[in-house]
C-alpha positions, 0 to 999 in steps of 0.5 A: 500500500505503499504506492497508494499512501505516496499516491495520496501524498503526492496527489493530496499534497499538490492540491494543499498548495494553496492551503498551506503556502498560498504565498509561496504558490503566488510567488512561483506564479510571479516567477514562472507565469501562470501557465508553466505553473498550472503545467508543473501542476497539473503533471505533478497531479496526474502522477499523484493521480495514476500513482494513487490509483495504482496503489489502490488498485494493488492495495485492495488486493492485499488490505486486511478487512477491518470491518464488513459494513451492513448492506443497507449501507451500501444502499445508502452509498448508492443513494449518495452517490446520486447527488454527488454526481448532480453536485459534480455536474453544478459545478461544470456549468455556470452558475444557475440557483444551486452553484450559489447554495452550495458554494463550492460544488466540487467540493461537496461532490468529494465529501459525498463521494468520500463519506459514501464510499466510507459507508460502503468499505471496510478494508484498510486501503479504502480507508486510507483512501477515502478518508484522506479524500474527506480530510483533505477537502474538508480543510481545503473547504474551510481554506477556502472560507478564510480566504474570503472567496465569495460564492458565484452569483445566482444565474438561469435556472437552465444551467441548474436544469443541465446539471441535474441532467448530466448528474442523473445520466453520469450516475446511471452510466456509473451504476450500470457499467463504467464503475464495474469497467472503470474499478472493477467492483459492481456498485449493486453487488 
């Protein structure tokens, strides 16, 4: 699990730029340019990204079962996951009347995503993982509160409407196959 804990830190670490050295990020950015920073950024990403997701991968396979959750959480998990993907899916388009509700779309979408799945798995590397997801984006949500960032101005509907629609059509592309072709593991088993 070595490589899924590196993955973690890699992948984890780059996204905390902001949080615990947004002087330092600025200053790279002055130095740089905003450009080369976001390439630098964005590699050290993907290698975080592939590393971590290897590591799971290889992880699982050997993690030791701390606890097998109930069935009827794993239906919860199914029932979260829907609005994590409608939460995903408000932060794609513009600002419509959700976006503003929930300040920071993509961040609710990984906390639901990381709380669901901790309801759902009960081996250490699922631990490892999700909850150094959860932990992450909770700190960084409440970076982002001290950094004043004000939430988007309420738009059209209409984009709120796309939203729930894309939501809806990625989370059954999810349930029915891309989940099982994507980890490997049946989301309804």
């Amino acid at each position: 699990m070595l490589a899924l804990v590196l993955g973690l830190i890699v992948f984890l670490g780059i996204h905390s730029v902001r949080i615990a050295a947004p002087e330092w990020r600025d200053r790279q950015i002055a130095v740089i340019g905003e450009g080369p920073w976001k390439g630098i950024y964005s590699l050290i990403s993907i290698l975080g990204f592939v590393l971590l997701v290897w590591g799971y991968a290889r992880g699982r396979e050997v993690a030791p079962v701390l606890y097998e959750p109930p069935i009827w959480m794993k239906h919860i998990t199914v029932g979260l996951m829907f609005f994590s993907f409608i939460s995903l899916a408000v932060f794609i388009f513009p600002a419509g009347r959700l976006k503003p509700v929930l300040k920071h779309p993509l961040l609710v979408a990984v906390k639901i995503w990381a709380f669901a799945h901790l309801l759902a798995n009960g081996d250490l590397a699922s631990l490892i993982l999700f909850l150094a997801v959860l932990a992450w984006a909770v700190v960084d949500r409440i970076a982002v509160g001290r950094r004043g960032e004000k939430a988007p101005q309420p738009g059209p509907v209409k984009w709120d409407v796309f939203a729930v629609a894309l939501g809806a059509v990625l989370y059954v592309l999810f349930v029915w196959r891309l989940h099982l072709w994507l980890i490997g593991v049946p989301p309804l088993s």
